[in-house]
C-alpha positions as CSV (number, residue, x, y, z in Angstrom):
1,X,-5.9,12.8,-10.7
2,X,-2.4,13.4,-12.0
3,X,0.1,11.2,-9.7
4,X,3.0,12.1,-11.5
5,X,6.0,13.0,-8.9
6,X,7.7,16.2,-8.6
7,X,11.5,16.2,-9.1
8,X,11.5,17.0,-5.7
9,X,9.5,13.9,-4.4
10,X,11.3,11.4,-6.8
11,X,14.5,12.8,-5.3
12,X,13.3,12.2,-1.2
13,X,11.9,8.6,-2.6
14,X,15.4,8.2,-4.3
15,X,17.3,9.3,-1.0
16,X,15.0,7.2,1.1
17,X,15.3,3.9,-1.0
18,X,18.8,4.4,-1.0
19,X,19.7,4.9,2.5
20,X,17.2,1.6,3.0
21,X,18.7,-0.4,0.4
22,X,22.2,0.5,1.9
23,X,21.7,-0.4,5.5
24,X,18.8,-2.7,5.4
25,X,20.7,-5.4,4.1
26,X,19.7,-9.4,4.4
27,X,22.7,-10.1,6.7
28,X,21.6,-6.6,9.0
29,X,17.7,-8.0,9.2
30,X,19.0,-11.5,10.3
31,X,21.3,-9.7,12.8
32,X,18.0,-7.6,14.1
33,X,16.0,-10.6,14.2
34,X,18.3,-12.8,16.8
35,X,18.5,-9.6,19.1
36,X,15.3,-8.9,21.2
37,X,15.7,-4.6,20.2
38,X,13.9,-4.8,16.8
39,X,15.1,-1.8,16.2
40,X,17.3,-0.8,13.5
41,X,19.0,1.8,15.2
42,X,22.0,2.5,12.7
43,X,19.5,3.5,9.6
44,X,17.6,5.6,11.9
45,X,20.3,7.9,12.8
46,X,21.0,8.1,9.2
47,X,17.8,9.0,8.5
48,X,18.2,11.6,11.3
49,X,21.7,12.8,9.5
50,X,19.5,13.0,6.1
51,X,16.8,14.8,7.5
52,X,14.4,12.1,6.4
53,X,12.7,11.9,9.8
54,X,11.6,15.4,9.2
55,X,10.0,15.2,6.3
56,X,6.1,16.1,7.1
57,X,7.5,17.9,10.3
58,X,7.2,22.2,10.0
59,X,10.2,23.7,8.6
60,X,9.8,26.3,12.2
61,X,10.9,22.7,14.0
62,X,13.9,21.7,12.2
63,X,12.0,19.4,9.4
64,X,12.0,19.3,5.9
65,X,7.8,20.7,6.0
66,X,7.3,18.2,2.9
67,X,3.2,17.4,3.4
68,X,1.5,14.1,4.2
69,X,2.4,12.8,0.7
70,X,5.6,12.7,0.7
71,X,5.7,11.2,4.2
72,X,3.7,8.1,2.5
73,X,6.2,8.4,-0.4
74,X,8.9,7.8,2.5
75,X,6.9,5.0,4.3
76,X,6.5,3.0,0.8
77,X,10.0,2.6,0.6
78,X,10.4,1.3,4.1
79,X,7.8,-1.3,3.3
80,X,10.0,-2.4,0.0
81,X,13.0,-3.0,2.3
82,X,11.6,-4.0,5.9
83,X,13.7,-3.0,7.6
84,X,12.4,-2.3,11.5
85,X,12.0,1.2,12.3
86,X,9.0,3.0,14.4
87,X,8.5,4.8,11.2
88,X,4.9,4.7,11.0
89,X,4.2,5.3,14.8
90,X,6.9,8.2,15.3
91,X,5.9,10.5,12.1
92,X,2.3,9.0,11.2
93,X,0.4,8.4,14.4
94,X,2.4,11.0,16.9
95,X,4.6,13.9,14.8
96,X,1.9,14.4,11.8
97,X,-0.8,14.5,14.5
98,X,1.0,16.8,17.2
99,X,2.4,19.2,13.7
100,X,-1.4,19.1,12.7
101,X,-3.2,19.8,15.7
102,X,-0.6,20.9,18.4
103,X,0.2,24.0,20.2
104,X,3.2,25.7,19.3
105,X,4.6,24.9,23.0
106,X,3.2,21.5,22.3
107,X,5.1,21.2,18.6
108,X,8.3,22.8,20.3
109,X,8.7,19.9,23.0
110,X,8.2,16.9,20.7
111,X,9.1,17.2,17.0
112,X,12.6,18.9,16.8
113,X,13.5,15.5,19.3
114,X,11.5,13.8,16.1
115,X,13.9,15.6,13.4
116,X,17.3,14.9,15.2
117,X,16.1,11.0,15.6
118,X,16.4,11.2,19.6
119,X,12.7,11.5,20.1
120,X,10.0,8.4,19.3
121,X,6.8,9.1,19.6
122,X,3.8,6.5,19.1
123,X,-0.2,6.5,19.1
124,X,-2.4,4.0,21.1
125,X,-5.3,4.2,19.2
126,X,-7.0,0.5,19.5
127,X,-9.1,-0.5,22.2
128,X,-10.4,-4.0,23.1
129,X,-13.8,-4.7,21.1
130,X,-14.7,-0.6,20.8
131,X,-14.4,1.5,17.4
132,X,-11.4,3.9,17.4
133,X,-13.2,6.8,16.9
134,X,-15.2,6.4,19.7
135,X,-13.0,5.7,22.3
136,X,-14.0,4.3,25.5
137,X,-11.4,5.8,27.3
138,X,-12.1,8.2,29.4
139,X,-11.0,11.4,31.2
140,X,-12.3,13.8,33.4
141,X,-10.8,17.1,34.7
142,X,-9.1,16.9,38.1
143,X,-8.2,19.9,39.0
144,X,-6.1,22.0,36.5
145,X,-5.7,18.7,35.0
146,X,-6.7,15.5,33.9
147,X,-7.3,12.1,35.0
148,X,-7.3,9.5,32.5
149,X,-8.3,5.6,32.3
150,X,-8.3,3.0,30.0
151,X,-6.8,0.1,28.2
152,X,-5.3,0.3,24.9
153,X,-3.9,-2.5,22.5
154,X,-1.4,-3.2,20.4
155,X,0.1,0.4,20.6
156,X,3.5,-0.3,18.5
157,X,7.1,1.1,20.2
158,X,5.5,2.3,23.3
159,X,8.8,1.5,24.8
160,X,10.9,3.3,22.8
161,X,8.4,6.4,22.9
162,X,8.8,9.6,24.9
163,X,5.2,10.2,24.6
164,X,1.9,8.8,23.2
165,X,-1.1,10.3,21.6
166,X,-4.0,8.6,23.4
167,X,-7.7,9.4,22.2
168,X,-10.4,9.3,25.1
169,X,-13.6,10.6,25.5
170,X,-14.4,13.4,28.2
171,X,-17.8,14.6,29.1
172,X,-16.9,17.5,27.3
173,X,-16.3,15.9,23.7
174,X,-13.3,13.3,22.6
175,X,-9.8,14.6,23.0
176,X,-6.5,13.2,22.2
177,X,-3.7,13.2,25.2
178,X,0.1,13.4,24.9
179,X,0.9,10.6,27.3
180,X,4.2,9.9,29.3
181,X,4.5,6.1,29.1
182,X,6.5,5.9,31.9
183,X,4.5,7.9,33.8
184,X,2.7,6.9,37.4
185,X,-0.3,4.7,36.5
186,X,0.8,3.5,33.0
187,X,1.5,-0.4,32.4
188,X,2.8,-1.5,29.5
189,X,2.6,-5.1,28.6
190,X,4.9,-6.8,26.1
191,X,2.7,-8.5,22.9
192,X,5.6,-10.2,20.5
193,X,4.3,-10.4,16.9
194,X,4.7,-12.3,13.8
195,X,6.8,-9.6,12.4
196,X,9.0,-9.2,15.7
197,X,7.8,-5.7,16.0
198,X,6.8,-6.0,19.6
199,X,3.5,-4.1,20.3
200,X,2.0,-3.4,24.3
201,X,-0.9,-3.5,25.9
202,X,-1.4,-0.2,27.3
203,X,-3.2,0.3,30.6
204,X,-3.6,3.6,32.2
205,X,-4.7,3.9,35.5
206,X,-6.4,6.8,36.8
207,X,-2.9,8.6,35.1
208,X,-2.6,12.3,35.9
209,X,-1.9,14.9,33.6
210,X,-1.4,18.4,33.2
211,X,-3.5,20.6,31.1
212,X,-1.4,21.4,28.6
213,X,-1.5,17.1,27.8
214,X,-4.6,18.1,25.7
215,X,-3.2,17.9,22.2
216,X,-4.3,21.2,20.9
217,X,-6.5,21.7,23.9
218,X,-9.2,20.8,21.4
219,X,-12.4,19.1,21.9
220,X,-15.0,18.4,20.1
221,X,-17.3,15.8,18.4
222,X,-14.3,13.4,17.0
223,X,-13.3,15.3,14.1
224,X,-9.8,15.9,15.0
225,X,-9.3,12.3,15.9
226,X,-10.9,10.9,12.5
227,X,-8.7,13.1,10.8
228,X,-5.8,11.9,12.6
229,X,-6.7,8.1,12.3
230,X,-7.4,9.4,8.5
231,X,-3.9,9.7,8.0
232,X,-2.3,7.1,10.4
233,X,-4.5,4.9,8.1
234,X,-3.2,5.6,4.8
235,X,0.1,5.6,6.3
236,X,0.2,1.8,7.3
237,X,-1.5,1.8,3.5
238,X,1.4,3.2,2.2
239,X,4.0,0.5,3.6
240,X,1.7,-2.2,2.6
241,X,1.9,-1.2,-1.4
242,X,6.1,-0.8,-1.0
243,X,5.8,-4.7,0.3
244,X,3.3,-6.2,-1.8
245,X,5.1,-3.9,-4.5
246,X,8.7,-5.8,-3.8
247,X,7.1,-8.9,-3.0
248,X,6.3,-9.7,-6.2
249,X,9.4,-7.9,-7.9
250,X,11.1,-11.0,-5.9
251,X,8.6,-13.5,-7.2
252,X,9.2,-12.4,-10.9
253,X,12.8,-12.7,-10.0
254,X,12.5,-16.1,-8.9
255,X,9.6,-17.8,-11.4
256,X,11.8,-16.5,-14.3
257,X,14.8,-17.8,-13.2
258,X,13.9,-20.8,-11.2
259,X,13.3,-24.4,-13.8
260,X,11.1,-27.4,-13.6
261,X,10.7,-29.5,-16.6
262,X,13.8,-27.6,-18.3
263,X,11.2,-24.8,-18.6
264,X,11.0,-21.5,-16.3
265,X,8.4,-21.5,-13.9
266,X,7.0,-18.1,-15.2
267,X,5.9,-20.0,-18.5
268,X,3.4,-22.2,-16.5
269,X,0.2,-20.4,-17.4
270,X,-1.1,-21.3,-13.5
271,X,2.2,-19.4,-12.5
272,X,1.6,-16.1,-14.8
273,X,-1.9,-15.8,-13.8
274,X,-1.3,-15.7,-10.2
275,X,1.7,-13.3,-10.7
276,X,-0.5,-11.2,-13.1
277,X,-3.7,-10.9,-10.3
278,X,-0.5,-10.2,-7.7
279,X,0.6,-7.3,-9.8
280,X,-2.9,-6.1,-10.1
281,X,-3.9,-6.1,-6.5
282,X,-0.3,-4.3,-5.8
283,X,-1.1,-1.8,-8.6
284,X,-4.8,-1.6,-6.8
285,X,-3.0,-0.9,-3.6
286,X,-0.6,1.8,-4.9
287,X,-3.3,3.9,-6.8
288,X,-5.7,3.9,-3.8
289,X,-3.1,5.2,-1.2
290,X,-1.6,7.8,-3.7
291,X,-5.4,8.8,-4.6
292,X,-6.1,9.0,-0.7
293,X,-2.8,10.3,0.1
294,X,-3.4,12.9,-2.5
295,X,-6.9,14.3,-1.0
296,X,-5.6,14.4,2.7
297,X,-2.5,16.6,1.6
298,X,-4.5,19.1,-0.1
299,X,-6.8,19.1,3.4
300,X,-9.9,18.0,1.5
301,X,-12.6,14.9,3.3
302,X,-11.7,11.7,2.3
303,X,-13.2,9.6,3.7
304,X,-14.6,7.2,1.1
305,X,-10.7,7.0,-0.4
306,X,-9.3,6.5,2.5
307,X,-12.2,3.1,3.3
308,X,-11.1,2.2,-0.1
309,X,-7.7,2.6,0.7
310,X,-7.6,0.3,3.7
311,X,-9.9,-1.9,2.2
312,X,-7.4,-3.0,-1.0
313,X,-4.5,-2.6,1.5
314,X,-5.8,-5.3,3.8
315,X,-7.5,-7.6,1.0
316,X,-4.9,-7.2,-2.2
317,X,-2.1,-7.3,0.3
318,X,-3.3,-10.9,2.2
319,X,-3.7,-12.3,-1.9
320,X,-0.1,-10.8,-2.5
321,X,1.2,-12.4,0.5
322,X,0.1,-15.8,-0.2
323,X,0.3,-15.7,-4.1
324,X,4.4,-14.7,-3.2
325,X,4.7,-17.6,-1.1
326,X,2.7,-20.3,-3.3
327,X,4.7,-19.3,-6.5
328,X,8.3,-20.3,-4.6
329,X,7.0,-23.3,-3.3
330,X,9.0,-25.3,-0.5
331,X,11.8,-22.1,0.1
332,X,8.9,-19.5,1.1
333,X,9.6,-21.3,4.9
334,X,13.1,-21.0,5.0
335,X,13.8,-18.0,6.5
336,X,17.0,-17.4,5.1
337,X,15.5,-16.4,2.2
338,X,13.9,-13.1,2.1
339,X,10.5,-13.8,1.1
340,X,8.6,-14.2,4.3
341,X,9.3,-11.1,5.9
342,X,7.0,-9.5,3.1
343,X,4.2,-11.7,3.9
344,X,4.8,-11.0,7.8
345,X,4.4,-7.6,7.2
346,X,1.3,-7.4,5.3
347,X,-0.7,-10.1,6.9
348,X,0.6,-8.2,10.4
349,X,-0.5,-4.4,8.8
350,X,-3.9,-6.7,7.8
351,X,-4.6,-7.2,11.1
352,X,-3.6,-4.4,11.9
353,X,-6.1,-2.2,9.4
354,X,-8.6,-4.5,10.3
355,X,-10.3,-7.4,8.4
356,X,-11.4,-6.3,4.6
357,X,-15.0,-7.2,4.9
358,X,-16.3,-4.8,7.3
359,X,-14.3,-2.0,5.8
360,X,-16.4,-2.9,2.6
361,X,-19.7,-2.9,4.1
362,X,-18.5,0.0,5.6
363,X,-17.5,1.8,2.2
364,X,-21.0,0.4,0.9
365,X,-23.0,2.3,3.6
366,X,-20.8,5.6,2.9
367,X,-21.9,5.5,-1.0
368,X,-25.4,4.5,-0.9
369,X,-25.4,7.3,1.9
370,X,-23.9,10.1,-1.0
């Protein structure tokens, strides 16, 4: 498979990395992390004013209609400057989704909001000891609606969002709702992370909701929902590889400039080893999200790249993360300096993903299976 960028990809990577580089500066992060927002409202309307939030959204609604691709292309670059934005959740787990599977009243009423940056949408899509794809919350029709109940964890910007896509199963097949936070029935409790992302605990209460919350009005076995978590998978993928990527940009930076013995650090053979496996789990994790990336954009099943995906995301990017704090010794905990945010985020997307070794086995069964 050919990953070789189009002139117009390079130039919406360009434009993103630009706008992040600009804004997302060390003294702006610092700022963000003494307030209790998180959110880095300033680059977000510029990436409203630069049309960057519409860039997997239909060009019917406003956006850019750029595919999946191009959406990780944007995400990667987020990761390589951290700066804190409901990226992922807005256009990975709610606008992709909704653009995907949504009605046209349904893609009408939440992504042009998406495009002009006044609309965040999120997905709750973990539950409490049960496997996302088979959700165990539940709804049942109540009258020419629905009534839906459940608990769902670690749903990211939840209160910032406008609406959330929650899976749940129905006696009728699993569905995925379009869910008013604020709406009668719906707690949201506050979870702060390592990161400073907060996430919620989302628990919905016998909520009520009209018919036209079905996103879609699909139901069916799961597939929509695998294919949804597909993507939002290889999404969080994609902002893994842009940290691990400028994680260890920085610890080159630092091992080659930074002396002990009158000799740079980068000539201890101990320190060049563990930078070398570093840039081979971050090229691991790059190649496996592009390849992944690549088969959902062209609509095809992917389900053993997108395992492998993960897998590398969430292994190579905990080795990154530690190998990038080892090689600067005692500064990796001051958190002036840069370098700890990186290992934040990808030990935080780890969790996240979801540990490596049951995404192995899990890749294992899928290939002795084929």
């Amino acid at each position: 498979m050919d990953f070789t960028l189009t002139d117009e990809q390079q130039a919406l990577q360009g434009l993103a990395a630009q706008i992040l580089t600009d804004k997302g500066t060390l003294l702006r992060l610092k700022e963000l992390d003494a307030s209790d927002d998180w959110f880095d409202r300033d680059t977000w309307a510029e990436f409203a004013t630069a049309n960057l939030l519409g860039v997997a959204v239909p060009e019917a609604q406003g956006g850019l209609g750029f595919g999946f691709l191009e959406l990780c292309l944007v995400l990667a670059e987020q990761g390589r400057r951290v700066v804190p934005m409901p990226l992922w959740a807005t256009l990975a787990a709610g606008a992709l989704p909704i653009s995907q599977f949504g009605t046209d009243a349904q893609r009408a009423a939440h992504l042009p909001g998406v495009v002009a940056g006044t609309t965040v949408l999120t997905g709750a899509f973990e539950e409490f000891g049960a496997d996302p794809e088979v959700p165990a919350t539940t709804a049942t029709r109540s009258g020419d609606g629905w009534t839906i109940s459940g608990v769902k964890a670690t749903v990211p910007a939840a209160h910032l969002a406008t609406a959330m896509l929650v899976p749940a199963t129905t006696p009728e097949g699993i569905g995925v709702f379009i869910v008013d936070p604020r709406a009668a029935g719906v707690t949201l409790g506050r979870q702060d992370t390592m990161s400073h992302e907060p996430r919620f605990e989302v628990t919905l209460t016998e909520v009520r909701l009209d018919a036209d919350a079905l996103l879609g009005g699909i139901l069916d076995d799961g597939s929509a929902l695998r294919s949804i978590l597909d993507h939002a998978t290889v999404a969080l993928c994609a902002i893994s590889a842009g940290c691990a990527q400028e994680a260890i940009r920085i610890a080159a930076e630092h091992v080659t400039n930074r002396k002990q013995f009158d000799r740079p650090l980068a000539t201890f053979q101990a320190v060049g080893q563990r930078m070398a496996d570093s840039f081979i789990d971050t090229q691991g994790m790059h190649l496996t999200m592009l390849g992944a990336a690549s088969h959902l954009a062209l609509g095809e099943a992917a389900r053993k790249e997108v395992a492998t995906a993960k897998y590398w995301a969430a292994e190579g990017g905990s080795r990154v993360g530690f190998a990038v704090l080892h090689v600067h010794g005692g500064i990796s905990i001051d958190v002036d300096y840069p370098i700890h945010r990186y290992f934040l985020w990808l030990k935080e997307n780890e969790f996240t993903l979801g540990a490596a070794t049951p995404t192995l086995a899990r890749l294992g069964r899928m290939l002795a299976a084929s």
